[in-house]
C-alpha positions in Angstrom: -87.6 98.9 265.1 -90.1 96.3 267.0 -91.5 94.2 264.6 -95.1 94.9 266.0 -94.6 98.1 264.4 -94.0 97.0 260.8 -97.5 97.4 259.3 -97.8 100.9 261.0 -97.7 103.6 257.9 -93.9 105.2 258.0 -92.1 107.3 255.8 -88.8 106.7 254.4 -86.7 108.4 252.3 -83.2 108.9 250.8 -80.9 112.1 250.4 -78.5 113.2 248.6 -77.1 115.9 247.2 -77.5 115.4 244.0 -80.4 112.8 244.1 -82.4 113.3 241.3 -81.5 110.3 239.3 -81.7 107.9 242.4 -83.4 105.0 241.6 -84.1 104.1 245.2 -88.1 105.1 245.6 -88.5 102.5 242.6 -86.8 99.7 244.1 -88.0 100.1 248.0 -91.7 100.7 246.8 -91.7 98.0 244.9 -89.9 95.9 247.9 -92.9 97.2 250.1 -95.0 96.5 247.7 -95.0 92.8 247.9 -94.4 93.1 251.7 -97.9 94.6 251.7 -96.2 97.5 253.9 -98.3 100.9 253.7 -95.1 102.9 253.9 -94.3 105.6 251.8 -90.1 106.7 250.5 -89.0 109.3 249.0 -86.1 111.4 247.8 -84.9 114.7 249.1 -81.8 116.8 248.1 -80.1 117.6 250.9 -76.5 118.5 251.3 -73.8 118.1 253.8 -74.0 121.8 255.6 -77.6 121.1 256.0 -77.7 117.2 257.1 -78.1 117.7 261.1 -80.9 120.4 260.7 -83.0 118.1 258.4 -82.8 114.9 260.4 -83.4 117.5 263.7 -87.0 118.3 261.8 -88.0 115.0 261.2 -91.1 113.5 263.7 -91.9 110.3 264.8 -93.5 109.2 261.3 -89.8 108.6 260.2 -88.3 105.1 260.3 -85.7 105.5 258.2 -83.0 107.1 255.9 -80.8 105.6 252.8 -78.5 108.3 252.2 -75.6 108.5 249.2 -73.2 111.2 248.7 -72.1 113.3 250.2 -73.9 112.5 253.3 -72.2 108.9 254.4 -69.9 110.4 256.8 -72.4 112.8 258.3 -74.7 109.7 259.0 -71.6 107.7 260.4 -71.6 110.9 263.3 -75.1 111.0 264.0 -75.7 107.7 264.5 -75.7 106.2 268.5 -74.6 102.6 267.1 -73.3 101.1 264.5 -72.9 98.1 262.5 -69.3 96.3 261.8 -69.2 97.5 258.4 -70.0 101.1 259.2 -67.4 101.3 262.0 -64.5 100.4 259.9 -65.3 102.3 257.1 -66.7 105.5 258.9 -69.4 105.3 256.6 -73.1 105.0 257.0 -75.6 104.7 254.1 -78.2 103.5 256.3 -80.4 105.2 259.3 -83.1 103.4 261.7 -84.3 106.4 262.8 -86.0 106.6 266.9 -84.5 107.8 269.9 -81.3 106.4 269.4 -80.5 106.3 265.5 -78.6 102.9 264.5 -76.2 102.8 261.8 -75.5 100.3 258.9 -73.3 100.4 256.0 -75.2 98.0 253.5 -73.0 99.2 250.4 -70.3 96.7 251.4 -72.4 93.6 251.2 -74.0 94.8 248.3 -70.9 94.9 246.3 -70.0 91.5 247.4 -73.4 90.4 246.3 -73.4 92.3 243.0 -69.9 90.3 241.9 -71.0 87.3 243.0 -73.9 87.4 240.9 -71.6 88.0 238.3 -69.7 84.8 239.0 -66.5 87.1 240.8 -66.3 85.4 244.1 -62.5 85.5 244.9 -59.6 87.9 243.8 -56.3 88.9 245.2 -55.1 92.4 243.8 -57.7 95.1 243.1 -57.6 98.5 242.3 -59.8 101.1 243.5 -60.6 104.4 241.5 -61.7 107.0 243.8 -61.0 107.5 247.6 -64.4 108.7 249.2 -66.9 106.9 251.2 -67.6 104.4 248.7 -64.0 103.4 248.5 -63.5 102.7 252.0 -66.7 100.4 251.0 -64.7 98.6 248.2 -62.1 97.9 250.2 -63.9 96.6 252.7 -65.5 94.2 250.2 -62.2 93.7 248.9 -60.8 91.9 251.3 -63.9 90.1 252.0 -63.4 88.5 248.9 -59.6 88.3 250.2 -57.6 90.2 248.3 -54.2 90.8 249.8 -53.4 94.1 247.7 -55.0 97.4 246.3 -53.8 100.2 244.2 -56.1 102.7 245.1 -55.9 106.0 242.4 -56.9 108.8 242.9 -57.0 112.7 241.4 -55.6 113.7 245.0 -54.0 110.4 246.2 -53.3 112.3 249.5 -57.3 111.6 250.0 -56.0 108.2 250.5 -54.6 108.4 253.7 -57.2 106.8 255.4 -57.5 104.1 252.6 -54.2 103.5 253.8 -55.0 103.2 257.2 -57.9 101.1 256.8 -55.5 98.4 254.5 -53.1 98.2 257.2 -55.8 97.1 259.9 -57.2 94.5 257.4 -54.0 93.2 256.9 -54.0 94.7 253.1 -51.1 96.6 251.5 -52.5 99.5 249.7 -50.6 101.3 247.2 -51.4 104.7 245.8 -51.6 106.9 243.0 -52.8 109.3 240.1 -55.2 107.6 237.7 -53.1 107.7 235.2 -50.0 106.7 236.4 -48.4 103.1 235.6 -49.3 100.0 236.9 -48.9 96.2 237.5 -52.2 93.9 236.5 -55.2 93.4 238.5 -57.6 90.9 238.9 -60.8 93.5 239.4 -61.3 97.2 239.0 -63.6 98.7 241.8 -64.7 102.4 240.1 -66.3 104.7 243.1 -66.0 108.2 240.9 -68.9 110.3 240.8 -71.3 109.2 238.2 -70.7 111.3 234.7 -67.1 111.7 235.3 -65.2 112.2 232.5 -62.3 110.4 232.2 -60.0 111.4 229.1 -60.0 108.6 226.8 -56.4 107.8 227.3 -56.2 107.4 230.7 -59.5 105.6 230.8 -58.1 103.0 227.7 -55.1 102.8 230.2 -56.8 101.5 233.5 -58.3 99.2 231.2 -55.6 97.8 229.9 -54.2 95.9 232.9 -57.8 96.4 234.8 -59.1 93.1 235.0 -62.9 92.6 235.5 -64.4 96.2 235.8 -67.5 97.0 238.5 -68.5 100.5 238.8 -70.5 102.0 241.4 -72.1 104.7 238.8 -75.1 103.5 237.0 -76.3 106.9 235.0 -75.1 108.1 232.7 -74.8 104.5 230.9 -71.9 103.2 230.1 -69.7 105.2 232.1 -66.2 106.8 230.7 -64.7 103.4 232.1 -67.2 100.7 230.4 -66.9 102.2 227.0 -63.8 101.0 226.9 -63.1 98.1 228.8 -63.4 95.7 226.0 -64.5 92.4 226.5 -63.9 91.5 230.0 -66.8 91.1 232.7 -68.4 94.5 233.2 -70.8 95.3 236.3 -72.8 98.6 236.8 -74.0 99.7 240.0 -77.0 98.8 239.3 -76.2 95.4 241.6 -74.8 96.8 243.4 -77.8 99.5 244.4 -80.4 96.1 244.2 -78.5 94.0 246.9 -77.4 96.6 248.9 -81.2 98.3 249.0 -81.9 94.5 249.8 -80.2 94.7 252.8 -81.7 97.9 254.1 -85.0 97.1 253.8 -83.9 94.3 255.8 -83.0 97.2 258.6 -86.1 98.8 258.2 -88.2 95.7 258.6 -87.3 94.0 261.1 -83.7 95.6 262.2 -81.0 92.7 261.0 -79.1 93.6 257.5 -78.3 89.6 257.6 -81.6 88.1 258.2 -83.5 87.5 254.9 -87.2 89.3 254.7 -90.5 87.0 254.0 -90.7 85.9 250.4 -87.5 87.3 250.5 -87.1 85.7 246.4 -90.4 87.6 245.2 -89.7 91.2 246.6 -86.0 90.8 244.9 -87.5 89.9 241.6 -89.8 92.9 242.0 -87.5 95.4 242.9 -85.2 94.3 239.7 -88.1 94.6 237.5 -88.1 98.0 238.8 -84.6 99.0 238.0 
């Protein structure tokens, strides 16, 4: 988007399906606040069946999309370009909408950010609960923070296969499994299961056992299954995760570069924490 169009009013929004809880509106209005952008974001449930029809309906008014589950994959196809990030993974959490919508997979960076905050800079085994869209984006951020192994569990490991795939092009060996199967220590636990998944107590006591440093990608319900019990090593919710990566998209939808900080970039990030 031109950056003589920034102070025009546009409307924003994200989707989901569910989307309810979504702390997004708080976070970018707060952002746009400060920005002294006239812009207006919202939520709307929208599900996967019904993705291409909404974002058909939308006018010129829109600039952009943040969409979470289960919609990252349907906004990796309709998408003309794409970011590095969003490529590898097949996942898009970001639209700039116009007549050729460019994707961006900010969830990636914002995981890197959110443990680096929390002083985890460096590791070289993970595992990865979950194999969806956000997994792909954990090992992504993974190796960024160059791990050379993940055991990635799942309820259906055979959703892994293109966990798999991805590990072997980033030179990672990927293992896979049930959740509660056996296994060798790890230096950091990367949770992407649906927020409010239960997790019987045993298995959950089990991945912590030999978990290492926990982050989670679910934020409500508070602690999840997982934090309850992982004792007293470093635990991270995805609420920093959501911050840094809704950082990085307003980024997009100011001025089109997920790496190039946004004025007063320091004021808008302390705003849209005090919003969390």
């Amino acid at each position: 988007m031109p950056d003589a169009d920034v102070m025009t009013v546009s409307h924003l929004a994200v989707w989901g399906d569910p989307i309810a809880h979504s702390k997004s509106p708080a976070l970018h209005s707060a952002a746009y606040a400060v920005l002294g952008l006239d812009w207006e974001y919202g939520r709307r449930q929208v599900s996967a069946p019904d993705f291409s029809s909404a974002i058909d309906a939308l006018d010129a008014s829109w600039r952009g999309l943040s969409l979470t589950m289960p919609l990252k994959e349907e906004a990796f196809r309709a998408a003309a370009t794409r970011d590095r990030h969003a490529e590898i993974s097949g996942a898009v959490n970001t639209l700039l909408l116009g007549a050729e919508p460019a994707g961006f997979n900010t969830d990636v960076g914002g995981i890197v950010d959110a443990l680096a905050e929390n002083g985890v800079t460096a590791v070289e085994t993970v595992r990865i609960l979950g194999a969806g869209a956000t997994a792909a984006s954990a090992l992504l951020a993974a190796h960024e923070l160059g791990a050379t192994r993940a055991d990635v569990r799942a309820r259906r490991p055979e959703r892994a296969a293109g966990l798999v795939t991805l590990g072997e092009s980033l030179g990672v060996r990927i293992t896979t499994g049930l959740l509660d199967a056996p296994a060798e220590r790890v230096d950091l636990t990367l949770a992407t299961l649906p927020s409010g998944t239960d997790l019987d107590a045993s298995v959950a006591a089990r991945l912590a056992d030999d978990g290492g440093a926990l982050f989670d990608a679910a934020y409500a319900p508070w602690p999840s299954a997982l934090a309850a019990v992982w004792g007293e090593r470093p635990v991270i919710s995805g609420l920093g995760m959501l911050l840094h990566q809704a950082v990085r998209q307003i980024r997009i939808f100011h001025h089109g570069d997920p790496r190039e900080p946004l004025p007063d970039e320091g004021r808008v990030l302390a705003a849209m924490r005090a919003a969390l």
